[in-house]
N, C-alpha and C positions, 0 to 999 in steps of 0.2 A: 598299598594299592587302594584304589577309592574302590565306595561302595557298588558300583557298576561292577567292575574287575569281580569282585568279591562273588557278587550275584552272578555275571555268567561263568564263574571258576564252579561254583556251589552248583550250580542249576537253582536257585532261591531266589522269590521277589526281594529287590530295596526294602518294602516293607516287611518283611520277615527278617532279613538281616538286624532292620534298626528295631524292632522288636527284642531278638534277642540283646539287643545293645543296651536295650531300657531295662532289658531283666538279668541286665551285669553279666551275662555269658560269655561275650564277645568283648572288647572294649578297642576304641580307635584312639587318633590322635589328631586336633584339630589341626588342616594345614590352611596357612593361608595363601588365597594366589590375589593378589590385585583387593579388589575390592570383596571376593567372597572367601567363605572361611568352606572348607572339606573334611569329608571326614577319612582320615587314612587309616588306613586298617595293616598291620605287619602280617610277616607271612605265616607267621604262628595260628592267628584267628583264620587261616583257610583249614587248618587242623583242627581245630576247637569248633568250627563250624562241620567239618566231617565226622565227629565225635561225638553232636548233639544230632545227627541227623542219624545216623547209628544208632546213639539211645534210645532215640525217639522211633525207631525200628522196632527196636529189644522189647520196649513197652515201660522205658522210665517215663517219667513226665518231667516236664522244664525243670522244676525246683529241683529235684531228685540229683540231674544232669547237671547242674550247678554247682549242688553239695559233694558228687565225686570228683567233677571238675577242680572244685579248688581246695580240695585233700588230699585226694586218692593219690595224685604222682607227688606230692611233698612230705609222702610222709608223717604228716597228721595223724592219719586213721591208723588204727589201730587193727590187726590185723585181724580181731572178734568183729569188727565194723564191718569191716569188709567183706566179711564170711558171712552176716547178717545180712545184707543188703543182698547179697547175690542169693544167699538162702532165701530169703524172701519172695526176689524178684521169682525165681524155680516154684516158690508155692503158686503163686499168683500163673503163671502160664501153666503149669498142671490143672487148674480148676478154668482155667479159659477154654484149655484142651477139652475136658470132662464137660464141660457147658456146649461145648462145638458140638461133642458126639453126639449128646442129647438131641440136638437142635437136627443135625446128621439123620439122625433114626427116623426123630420123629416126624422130617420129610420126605425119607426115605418111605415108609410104610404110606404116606400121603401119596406119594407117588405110586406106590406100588397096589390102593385103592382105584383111583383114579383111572389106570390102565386097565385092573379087572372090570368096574364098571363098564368101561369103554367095547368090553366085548360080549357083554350079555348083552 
């Protein structure tokens, strides 16, 4: 499929597809028609493209989504890898949680000034 296909399948700009292209996520295949050259993408990279948009949900970042992309299903990684990465990523959203509630309170009680003011 060309990069168009790609992008309204994804919901994703051209430019974000051929980004991920350049950071070896995705990769096409060049076709040629006539005088111009395209870039084809198989159906596999509409998955690969669902997978980093996923990650990038979860809270990996590009690189991260790269390194389980081209391990995680072949069997590379080693099963402590594995366990590491996902142990990891659980620390990291436990202290975003713990950061949130903070953040939570301490507008909550702003708020809860605010409104007392407002009645004296």
């Amino acid at each position: 499929m060309l990069i168009g296909e790609l992008a309204k399948k994804t919901g994703l700009t051209k430019d974000t597809i051929r980004f991920y292209e350049k950071r070896g996520l995705i990769e096409s295949q060049e076709r040629q028609a006539g005088m111009r050259t395209y870039m084809d993408f198989s159906p596999e990279m509409l998955d690969r493209v669902a997978m980093i948009v996923q990650g990038k949900s979860l809270g990996f970042t590009l690189s991260e989504m790269k390194h389980l992309m081209d391990t995680w299903g072949n069997m590379e990684m080693p099963i402590a890898e594995k366990l590491k990465i996902i142990d990891s990523k659980l620390d990291e959203i436990t202290d975003k949680m713990k950061q949130l509630e903070q953040i939570k309170n301490y507008l909550t009680t702003k708020r809860n000034k605010v409104i007392q003011a407002s009645k004296n």
